[in-house]
PyMOL CGO cylinders between C-alpha atoms (Angstrom):
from pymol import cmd
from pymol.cgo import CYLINDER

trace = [
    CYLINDER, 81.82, 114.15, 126.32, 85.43, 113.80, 124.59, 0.3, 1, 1, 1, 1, 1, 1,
    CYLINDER, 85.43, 113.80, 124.59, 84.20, 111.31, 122.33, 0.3, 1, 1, 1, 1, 1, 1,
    CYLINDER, 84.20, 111.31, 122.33, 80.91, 113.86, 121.77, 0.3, 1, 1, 1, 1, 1, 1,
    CYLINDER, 80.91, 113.86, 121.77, 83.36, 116.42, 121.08, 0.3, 1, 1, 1, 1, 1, 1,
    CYLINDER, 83.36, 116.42, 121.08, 86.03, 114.62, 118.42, 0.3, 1, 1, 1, 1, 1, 1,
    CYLINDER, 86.03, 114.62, 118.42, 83.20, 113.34, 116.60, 0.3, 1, 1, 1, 1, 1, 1,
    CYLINDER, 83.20, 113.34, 116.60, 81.64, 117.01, 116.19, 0.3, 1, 1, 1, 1, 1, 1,
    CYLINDER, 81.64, 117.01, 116.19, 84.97, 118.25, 115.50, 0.3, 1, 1, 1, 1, 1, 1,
    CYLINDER, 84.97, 118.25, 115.50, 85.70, 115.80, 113.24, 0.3, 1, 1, 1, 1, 1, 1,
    CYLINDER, 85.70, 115.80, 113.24, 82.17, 116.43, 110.99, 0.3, 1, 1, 1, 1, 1, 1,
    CYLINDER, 82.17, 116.43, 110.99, 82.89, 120.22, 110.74, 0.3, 1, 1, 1, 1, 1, 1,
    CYLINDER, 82.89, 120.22, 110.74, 86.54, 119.24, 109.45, 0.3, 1, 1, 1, 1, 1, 1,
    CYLINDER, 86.54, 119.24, 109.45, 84.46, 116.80, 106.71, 0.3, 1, 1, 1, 1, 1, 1,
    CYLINDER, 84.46, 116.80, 106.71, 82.14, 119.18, 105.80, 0.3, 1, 1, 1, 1, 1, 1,
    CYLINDER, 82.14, 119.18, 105.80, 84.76, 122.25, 105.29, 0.3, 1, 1, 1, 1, 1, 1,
    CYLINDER, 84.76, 122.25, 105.29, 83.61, 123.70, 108.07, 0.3, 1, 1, 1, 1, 1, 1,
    CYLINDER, 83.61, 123.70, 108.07, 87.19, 123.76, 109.27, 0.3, 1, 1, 1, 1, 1, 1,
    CYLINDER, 87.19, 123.76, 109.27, 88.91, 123.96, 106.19, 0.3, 1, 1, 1, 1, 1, 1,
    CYLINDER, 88.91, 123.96, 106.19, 92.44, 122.39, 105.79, 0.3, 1, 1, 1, 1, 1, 1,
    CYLINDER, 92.44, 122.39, 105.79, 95.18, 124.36, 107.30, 0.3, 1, 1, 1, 1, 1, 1,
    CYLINDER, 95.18, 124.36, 107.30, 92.58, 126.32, 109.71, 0.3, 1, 1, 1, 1, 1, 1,
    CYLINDER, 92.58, 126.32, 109.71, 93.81, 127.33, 113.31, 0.3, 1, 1, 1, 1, 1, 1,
    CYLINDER, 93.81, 127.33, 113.31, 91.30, 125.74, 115.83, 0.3, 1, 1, 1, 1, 1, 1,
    CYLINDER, 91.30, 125.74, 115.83, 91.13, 127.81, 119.22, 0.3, 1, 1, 1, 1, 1, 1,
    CYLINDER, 91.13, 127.81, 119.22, 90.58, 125.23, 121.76, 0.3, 1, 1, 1, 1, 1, 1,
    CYLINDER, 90.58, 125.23, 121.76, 88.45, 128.25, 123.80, 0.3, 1, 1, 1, 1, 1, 1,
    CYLINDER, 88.45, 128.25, 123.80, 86.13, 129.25, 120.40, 0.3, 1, 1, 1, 1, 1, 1,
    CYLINDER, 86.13, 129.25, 120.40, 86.01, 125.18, 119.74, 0.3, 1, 1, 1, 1, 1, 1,
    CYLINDER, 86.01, 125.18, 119.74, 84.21, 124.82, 123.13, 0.3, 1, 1, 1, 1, 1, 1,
    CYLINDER, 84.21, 124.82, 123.13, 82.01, 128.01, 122.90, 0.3, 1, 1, 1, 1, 1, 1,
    CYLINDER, 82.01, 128.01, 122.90, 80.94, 127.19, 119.35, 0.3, 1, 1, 1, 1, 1, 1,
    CYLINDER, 80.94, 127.19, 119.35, 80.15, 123.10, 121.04, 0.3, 1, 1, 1, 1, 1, 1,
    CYLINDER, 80.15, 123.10, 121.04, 78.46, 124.12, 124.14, 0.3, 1, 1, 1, 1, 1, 1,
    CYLINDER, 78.46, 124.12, 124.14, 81.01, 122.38, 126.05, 0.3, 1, 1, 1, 1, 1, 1,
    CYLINDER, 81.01, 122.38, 126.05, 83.44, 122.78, 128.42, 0.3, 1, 1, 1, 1, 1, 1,
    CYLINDER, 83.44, 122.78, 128.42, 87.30, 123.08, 127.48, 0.3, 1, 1, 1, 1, 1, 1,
    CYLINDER, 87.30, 123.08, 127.48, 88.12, 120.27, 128.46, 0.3, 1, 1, 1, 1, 1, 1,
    CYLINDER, 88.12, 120.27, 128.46, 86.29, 117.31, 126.39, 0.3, 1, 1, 1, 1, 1, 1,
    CYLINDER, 86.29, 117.31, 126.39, 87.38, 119.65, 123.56, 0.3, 1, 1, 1, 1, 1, 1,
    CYLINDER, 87.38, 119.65, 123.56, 90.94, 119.76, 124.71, 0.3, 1, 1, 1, 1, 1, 1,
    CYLINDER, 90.94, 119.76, 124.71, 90.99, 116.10, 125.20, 0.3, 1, 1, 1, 1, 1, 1,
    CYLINDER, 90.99, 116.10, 125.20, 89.55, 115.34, 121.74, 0.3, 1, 1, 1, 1, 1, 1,
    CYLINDER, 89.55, 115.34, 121.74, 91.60, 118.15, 119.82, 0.3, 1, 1, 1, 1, 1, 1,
    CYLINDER, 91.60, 118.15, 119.82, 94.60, 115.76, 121.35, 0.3, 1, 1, 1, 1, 1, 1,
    CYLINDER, 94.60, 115.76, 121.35, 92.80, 112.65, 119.94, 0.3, 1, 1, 1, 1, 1, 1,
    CYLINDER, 92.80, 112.65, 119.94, 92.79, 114.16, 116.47, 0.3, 1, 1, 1, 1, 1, 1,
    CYLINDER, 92.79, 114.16, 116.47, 96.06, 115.16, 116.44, 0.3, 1, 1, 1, 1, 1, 1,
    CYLINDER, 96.06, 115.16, 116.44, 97.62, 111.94, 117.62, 0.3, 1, 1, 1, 1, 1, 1,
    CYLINDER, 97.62, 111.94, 117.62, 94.84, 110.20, 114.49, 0.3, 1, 1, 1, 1, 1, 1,
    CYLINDER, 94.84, 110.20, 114.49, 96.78, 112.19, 112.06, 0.3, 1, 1, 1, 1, 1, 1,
    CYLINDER, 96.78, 112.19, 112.06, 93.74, 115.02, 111.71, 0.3, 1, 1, 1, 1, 1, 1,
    CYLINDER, 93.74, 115.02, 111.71, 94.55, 117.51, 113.20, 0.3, 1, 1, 1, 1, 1, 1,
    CYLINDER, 94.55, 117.51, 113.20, 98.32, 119.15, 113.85, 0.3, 1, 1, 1, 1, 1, 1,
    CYLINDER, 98.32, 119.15, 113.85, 100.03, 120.76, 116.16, 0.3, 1, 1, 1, 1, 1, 1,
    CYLINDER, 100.03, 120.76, 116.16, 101.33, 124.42, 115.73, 0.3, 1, 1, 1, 1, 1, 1,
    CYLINDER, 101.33, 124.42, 115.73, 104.98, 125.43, 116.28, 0.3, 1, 1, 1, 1, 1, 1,
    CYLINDER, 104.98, 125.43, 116.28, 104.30, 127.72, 119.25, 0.3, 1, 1, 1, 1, 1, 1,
    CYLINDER, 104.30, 127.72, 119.25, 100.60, 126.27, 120.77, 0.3, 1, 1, 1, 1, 1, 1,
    CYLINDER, 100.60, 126.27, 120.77, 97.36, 124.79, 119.35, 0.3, 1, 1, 1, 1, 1, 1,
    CYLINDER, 97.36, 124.79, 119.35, 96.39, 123.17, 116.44, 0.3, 1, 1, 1, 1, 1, 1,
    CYLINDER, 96.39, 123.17, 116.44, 95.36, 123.24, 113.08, 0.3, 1, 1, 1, 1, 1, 1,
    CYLINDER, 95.36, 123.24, 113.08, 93.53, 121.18, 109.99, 0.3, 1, 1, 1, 1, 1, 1,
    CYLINDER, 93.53, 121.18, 109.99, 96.15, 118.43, 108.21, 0.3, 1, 1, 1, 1, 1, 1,
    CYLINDER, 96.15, 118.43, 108.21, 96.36, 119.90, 105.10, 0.3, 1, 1, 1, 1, 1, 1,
    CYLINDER, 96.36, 119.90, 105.10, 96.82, 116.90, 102.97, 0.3, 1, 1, 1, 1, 1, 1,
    CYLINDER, 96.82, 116.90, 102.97, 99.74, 116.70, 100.27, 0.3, 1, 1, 1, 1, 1, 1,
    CYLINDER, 99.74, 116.70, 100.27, 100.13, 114.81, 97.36, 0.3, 1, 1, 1, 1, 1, 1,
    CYLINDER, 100.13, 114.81, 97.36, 102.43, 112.08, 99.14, 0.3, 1, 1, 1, 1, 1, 1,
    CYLINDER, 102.43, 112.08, 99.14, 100.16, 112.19, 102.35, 0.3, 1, 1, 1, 1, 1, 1,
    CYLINDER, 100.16, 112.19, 102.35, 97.28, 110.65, 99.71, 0.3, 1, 1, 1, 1, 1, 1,
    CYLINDER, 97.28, 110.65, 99.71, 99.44, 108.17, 97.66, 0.3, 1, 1, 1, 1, 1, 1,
    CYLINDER, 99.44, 108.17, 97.66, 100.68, 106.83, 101.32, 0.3, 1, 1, 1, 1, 1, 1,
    CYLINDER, 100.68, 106.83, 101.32, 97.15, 106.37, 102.76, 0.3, 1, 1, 1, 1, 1, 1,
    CYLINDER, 97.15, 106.37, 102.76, 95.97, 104.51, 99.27, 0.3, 1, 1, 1, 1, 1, 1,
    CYLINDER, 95.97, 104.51, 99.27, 99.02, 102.28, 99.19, 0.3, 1, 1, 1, 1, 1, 1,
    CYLINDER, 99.02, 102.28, 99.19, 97.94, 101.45, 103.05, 0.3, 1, 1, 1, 1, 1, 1,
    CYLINDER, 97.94, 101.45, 103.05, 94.60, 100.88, 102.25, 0.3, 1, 1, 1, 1, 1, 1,
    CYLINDER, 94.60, 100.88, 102.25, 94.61, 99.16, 98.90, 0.3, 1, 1, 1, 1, 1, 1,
    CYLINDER, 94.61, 99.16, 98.90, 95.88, 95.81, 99.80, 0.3, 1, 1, 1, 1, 1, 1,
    CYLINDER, 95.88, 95.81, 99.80, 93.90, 95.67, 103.46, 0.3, 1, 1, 1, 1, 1, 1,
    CYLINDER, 93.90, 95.67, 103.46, 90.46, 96.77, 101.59, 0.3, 1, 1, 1, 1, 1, 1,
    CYLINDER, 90.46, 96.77, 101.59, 91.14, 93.80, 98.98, 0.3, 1, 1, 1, 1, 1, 1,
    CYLINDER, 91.14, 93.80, 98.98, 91.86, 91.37, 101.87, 0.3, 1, 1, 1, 1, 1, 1,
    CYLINDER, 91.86, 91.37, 101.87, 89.02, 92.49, 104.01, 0.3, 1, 1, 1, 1, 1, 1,
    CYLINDER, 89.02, 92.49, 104.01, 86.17, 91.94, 101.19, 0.3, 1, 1, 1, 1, 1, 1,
    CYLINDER, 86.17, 91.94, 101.19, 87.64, 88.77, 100.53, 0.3, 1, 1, 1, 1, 1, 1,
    CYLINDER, 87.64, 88.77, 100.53, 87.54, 87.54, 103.90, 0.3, 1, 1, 1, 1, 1, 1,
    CYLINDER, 87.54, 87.54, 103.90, 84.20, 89.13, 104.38, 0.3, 1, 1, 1, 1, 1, 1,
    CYLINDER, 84.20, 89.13, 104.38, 82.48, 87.22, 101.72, 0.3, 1, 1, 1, 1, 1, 1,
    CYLINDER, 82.48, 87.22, 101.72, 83.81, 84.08, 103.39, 0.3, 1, 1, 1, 1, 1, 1,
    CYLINDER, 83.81, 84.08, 103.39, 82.37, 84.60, 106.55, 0.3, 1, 1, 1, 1, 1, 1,
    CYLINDER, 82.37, 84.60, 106.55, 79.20, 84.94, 104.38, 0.3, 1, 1, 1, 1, 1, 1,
    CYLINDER, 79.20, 84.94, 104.38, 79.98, 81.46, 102.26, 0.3, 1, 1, 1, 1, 1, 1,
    CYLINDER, 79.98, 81.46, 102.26, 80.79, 79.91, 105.88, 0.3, 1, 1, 1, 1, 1, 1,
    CYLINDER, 80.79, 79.91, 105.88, 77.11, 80.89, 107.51, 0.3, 1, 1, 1, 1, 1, 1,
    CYLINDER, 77.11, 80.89, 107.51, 78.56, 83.63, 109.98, 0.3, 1, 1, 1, 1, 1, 1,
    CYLINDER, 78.56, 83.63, 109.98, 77.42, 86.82, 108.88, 0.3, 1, 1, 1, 1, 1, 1,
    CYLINDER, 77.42, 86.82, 108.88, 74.48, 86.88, 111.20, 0.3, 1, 1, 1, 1, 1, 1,
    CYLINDER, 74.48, 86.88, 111.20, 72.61, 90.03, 110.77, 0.3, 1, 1, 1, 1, 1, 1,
    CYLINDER, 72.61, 90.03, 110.77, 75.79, 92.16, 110.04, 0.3, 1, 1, 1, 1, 1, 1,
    CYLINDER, 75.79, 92.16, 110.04, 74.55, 91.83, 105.84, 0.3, 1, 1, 1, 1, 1, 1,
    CYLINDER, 74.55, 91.83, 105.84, 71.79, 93.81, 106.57, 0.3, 1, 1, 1, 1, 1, 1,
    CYLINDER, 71.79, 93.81, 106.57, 73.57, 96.34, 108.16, 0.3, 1, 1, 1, 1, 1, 1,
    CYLINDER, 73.57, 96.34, 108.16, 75.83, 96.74, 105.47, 0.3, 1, 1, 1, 1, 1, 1,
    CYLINDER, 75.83, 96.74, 105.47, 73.42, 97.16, 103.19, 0.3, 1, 1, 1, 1, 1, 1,
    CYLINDER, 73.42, 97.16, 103.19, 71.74, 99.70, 105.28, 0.3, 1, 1, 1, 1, 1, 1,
    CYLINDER, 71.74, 99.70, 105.28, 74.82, 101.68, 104.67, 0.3, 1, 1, 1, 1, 1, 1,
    CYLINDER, 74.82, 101.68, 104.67, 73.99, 101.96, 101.23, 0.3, 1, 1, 1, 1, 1, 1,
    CYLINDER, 73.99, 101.96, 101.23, 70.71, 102.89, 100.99, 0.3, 1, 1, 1, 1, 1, 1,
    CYLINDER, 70.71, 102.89, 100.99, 71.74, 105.59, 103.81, 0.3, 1, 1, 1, 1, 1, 1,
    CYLINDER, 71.74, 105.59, 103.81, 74.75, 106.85, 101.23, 0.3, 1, 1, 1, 1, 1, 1,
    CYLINDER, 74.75, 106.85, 101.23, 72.35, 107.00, 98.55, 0.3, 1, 1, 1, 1, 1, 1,
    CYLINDER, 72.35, 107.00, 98.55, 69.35, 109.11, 100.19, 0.3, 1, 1, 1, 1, 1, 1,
    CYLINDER, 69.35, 109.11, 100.19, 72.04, 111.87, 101.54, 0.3, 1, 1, 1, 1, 1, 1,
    CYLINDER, 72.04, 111.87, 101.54, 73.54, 112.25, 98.17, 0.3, 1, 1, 1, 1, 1, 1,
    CYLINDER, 73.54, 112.25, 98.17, 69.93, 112.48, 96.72, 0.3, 1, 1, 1, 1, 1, 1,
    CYLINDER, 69.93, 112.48, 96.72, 69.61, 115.45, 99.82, 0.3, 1, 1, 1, 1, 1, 1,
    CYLINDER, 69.61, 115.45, 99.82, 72.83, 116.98, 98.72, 0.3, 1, 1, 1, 1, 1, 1,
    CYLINDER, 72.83, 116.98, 98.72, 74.04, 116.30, 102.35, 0.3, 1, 1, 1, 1, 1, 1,
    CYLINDER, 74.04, 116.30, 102.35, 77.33, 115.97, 102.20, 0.3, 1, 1, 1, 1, 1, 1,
    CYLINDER, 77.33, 115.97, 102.20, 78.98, 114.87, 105.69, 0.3, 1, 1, 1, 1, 1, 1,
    CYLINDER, 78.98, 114.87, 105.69, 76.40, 112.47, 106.10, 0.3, 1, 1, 1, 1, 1, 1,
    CYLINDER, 76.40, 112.47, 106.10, 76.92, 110.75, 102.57, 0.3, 1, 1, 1, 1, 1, 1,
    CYLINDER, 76.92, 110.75, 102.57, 80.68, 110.88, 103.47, 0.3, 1, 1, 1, 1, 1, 1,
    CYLINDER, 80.68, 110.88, 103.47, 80.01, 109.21, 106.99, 0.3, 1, 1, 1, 1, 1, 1,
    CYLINDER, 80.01, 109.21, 106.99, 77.80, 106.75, 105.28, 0.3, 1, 1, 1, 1, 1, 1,
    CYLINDER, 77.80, 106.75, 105.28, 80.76, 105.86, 102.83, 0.3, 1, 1, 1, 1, 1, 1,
    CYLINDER, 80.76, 105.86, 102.83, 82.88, 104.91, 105.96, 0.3, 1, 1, 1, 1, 1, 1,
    CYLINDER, 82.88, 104.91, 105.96, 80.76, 103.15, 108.02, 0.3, 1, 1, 1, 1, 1, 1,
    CYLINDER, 80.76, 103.15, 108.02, 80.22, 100.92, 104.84, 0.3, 1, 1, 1, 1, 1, 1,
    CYLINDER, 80.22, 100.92, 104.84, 84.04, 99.95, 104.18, 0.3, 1, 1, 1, 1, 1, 1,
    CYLINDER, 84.04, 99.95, 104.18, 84.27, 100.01, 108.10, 0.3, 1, 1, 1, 1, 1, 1,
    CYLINDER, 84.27, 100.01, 108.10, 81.24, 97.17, 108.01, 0.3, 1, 1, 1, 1, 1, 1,
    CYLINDER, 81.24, 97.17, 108.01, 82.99, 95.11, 105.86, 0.3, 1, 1, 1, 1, 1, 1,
    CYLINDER, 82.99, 95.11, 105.86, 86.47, 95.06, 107.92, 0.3, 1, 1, 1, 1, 1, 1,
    CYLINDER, 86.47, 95.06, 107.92, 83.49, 94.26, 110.65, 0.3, 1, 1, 1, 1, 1, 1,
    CYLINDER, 83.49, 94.26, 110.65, 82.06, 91.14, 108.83, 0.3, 1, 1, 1, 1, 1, 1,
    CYLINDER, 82.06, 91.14, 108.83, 85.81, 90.15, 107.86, 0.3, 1, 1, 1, 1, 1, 1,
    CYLINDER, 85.81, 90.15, 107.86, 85.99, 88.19, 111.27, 0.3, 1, 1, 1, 1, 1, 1,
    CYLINDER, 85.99, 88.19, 111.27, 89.85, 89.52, 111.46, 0.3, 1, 1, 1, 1, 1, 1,
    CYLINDER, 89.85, 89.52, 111.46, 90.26, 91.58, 114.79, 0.3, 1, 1, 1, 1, 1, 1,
    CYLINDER, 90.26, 91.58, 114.79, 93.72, 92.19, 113.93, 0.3, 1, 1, 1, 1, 1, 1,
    CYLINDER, 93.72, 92.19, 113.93, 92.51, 93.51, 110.46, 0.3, 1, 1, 1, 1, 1, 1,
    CYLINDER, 92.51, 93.51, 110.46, 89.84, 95.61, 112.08, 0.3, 1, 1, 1, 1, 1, 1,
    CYLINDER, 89.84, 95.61, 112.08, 92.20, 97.31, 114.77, 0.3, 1, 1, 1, 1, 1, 1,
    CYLINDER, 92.20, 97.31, 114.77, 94.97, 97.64, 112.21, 0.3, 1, 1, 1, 1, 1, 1,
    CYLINDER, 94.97, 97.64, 112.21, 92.11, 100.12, 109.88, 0.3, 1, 1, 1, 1, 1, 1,
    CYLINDER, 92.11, 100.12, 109.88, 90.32, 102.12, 113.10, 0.3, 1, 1, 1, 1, 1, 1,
    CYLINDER, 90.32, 102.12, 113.10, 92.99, 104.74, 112.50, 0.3, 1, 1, 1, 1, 1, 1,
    CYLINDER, 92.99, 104.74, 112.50, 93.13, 104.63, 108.95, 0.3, 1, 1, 1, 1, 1, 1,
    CYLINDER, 93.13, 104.63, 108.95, 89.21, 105.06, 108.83, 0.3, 1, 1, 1, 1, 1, 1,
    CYLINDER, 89.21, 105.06, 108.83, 89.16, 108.38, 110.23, 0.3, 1, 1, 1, 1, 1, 1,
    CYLINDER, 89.16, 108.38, 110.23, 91.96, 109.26, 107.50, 0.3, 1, 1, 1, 1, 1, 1,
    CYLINDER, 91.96, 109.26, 107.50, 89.81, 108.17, 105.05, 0.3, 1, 1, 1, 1, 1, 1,
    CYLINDER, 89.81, 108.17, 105.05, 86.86, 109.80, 106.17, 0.3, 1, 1, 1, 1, 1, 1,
    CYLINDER, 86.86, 109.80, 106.17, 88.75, 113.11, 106.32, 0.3, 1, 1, 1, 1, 1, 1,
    CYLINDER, 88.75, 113.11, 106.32, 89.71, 112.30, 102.76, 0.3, 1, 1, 1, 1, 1, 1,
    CYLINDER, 89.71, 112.30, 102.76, 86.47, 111.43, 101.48, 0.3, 1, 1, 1, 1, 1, 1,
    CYLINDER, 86.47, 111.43, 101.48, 84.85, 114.80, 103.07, 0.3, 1, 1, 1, 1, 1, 1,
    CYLINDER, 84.85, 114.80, 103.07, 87.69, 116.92, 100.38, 0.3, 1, 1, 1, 1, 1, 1,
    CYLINDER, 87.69, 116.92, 100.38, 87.05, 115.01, 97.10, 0.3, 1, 1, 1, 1, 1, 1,
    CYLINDER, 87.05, 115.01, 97.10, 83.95, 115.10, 95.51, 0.3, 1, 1, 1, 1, 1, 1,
    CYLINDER, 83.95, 115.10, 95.51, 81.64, 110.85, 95.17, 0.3, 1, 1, 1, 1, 1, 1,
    CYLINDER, 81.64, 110.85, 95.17, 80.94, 110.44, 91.71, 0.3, 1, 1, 1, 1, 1, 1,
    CYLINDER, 80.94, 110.44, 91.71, 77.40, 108.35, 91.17, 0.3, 1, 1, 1, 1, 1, 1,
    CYLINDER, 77.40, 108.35, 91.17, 80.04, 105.57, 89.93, 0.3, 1, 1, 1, 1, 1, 1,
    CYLINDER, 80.04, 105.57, 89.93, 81.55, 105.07, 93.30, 0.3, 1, 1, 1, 1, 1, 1,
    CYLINDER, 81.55, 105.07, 93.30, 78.54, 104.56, 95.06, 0.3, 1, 1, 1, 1, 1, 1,
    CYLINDER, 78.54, 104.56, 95.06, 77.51, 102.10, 92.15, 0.3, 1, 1, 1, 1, 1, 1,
    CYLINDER, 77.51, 102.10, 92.15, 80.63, 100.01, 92.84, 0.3, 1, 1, 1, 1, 1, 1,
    CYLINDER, 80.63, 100.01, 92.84, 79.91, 99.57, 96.62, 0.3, 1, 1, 1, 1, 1, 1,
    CYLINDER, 79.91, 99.57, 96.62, 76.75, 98.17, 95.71, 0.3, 1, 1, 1, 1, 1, 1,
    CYLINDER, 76.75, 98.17, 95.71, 78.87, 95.91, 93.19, 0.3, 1, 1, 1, 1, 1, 1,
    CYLINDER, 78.87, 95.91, 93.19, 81.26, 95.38, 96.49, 0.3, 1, 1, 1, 1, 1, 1,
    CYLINDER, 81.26, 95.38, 96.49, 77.76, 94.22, 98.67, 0.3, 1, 1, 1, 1, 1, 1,
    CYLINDER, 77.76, 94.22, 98.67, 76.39, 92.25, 95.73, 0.3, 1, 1, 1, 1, 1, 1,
    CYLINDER, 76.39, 92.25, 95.73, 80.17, 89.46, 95.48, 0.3, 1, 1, 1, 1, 1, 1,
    CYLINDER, 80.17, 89.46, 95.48, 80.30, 89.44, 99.38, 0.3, 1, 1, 1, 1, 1, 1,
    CYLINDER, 80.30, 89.44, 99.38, 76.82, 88.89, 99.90, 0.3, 1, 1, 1, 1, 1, 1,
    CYLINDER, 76.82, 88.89, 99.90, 77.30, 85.60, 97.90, 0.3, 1, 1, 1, 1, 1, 1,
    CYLINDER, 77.30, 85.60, 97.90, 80.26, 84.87, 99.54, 0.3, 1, 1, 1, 1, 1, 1,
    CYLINDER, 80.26, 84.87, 99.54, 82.49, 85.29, 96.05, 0.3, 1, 1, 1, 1, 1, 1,
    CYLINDER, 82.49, 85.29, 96.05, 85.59, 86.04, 97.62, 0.3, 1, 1, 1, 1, 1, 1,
    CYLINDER, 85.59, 86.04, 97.62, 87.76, 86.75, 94.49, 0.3, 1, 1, 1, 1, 1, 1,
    CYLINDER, 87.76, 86.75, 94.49, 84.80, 88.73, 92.87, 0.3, 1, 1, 1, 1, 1, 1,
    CYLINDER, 84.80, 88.73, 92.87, 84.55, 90.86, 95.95, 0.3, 1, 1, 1, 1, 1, 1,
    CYLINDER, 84.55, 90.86, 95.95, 88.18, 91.07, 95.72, 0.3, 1, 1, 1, 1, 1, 1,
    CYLINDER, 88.18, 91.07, 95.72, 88.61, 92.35, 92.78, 0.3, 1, 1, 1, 1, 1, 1,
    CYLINDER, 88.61, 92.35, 92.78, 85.49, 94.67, 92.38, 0.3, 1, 1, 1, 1, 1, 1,
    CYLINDER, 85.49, 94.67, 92.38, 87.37, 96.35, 95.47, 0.3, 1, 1, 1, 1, 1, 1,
    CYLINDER, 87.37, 96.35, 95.47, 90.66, 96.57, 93.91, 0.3, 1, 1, 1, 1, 1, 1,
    CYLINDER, 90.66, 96.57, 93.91, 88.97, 98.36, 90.92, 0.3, 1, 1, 1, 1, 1, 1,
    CYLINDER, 88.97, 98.36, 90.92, 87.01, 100.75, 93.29, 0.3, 1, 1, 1, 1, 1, 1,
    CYLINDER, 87.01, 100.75, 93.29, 90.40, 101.89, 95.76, 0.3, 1, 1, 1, 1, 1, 1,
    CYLINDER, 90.40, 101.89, 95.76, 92.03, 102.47, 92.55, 0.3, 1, 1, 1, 1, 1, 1,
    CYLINDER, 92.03, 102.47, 92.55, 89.11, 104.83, 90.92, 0.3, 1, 1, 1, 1, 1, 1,
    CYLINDER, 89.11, 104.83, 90.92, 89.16, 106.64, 94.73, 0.3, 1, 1, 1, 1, 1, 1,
    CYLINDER, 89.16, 106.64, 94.73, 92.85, 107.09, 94.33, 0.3, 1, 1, 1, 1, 1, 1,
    CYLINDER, 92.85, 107.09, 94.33, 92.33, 108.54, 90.90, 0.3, 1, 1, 1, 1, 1, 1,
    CYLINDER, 92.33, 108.54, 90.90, 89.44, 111.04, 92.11, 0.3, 1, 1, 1, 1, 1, 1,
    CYLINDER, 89.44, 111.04, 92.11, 91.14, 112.19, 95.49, 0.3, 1, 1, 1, 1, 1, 1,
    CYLINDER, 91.14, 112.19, 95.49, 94.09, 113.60, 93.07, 0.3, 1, 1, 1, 1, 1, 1,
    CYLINDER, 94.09, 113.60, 93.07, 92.04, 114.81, 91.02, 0.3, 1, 1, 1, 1, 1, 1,
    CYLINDER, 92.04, 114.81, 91.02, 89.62, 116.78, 93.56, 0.3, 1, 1, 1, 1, 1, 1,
    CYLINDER, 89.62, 116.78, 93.56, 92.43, 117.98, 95.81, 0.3, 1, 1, 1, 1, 1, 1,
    CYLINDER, 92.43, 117.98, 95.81, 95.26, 118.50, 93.20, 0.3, 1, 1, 1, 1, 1, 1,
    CYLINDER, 95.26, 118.50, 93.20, 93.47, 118.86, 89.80, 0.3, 1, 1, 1, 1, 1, 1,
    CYLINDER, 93.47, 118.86, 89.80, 95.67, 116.01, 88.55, 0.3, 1, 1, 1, 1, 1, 1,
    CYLINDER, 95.67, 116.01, 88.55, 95.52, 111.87, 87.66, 0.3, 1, 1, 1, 1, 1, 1,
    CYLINDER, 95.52, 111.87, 87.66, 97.21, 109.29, 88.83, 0.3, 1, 1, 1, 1, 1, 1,
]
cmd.load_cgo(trace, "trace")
């Protein structure tokens, strides 16, 4: 029920819902769920400690409102383990153990692509994650994989406040298209390009500014 409840949480905080810097009352959380307090109370502490949510100076918790510097850390994070995970992912392909996990990953797509045709934006946005979060999957690292869980969610709170330009979703299918023939350096640098155009469109979206 905790997980339940973080994961709902978390979708109302990606689709504005719960806009940044919102107060969430652990009591109205719960009401508005159907659910007890405490699965909410336990996943309101499971956001915080993800770097989601925040806690208040005197009790509860709020949205992250995300800063400037809070975006330019999470990109420098995530630009050099996104490179490294496509690369390794398309060798896994080149090497004959990617199993079934392709498909998957290219289920992703198509999934990204009908809910921005249905102007649904959470699921687009969870879509979007659960692609980048299959190819950590097919990178065969576990170390890489744990070392991103966190920085998922981040992203996925990220993603839900800027807008996906038609572009972005083009270059994932780029991103499928060099793994899925194993070209390491390809899918290495096709994802270089695409964490740098994110970068460029999260400060514009949340801060009206470039790079």
């Amino acid at each position: 029920m905790s997980a339940r409840a973080r994961e709902e949480v978390l979708r109302r905080i990606v689709d504005r819902r719960y806009a940044q810097g919102s107060r969430l009352v652990e009591r109205e959380v719960a009401e508005e769920l159907g659910m007890s307090r405490v699965p909410v109370r336990e996943a309101l502490r499971a956001l915080v400690a993800e770097g989601l949510l925040e806690l208040l100076p005197n009790s509860g918790v709020r949205v992250r409102r995300l800063e400037r510097a809070d975006v330019e850390h999470l990109y420098e994070v995530w630009e050099p383990l996104a490179v490294q995970a496509s690369r390794l992912a398309a060798r896994t392909v080149a090497a004959g153990r990617a199993d079934g996990r392709l498909a998957a990953l290219e289920a992703t797509l198509r999934e990204a692509e009908s809910a921005a045709a249905a102007g649904e934006g959470a699921r687009e946005v969870a879509a979007h994650t659960a692609f980048h979060e299959g190819v950590q999957e097919l990178s065969d690292n576990p170390l890489l994989v744990r070392t991103t869980e966190q920085l998922s969610r981040q992203l996925r709170l990220l993603f839900g406040f800027r807008a996906e330009p038609a572009h972005m979703r083009a270059q994932h299918a780029e991103m499928y298209r060099h793994i899925a023939a194993g070209d390491a350096e390809a899918a290495g640098a096709c994802t270089l390009l695409h964490v740098r155009d994110s970068r460029t469109v999260a400060l514009r979206s949340l801060f009206g500014e470039d790079a």
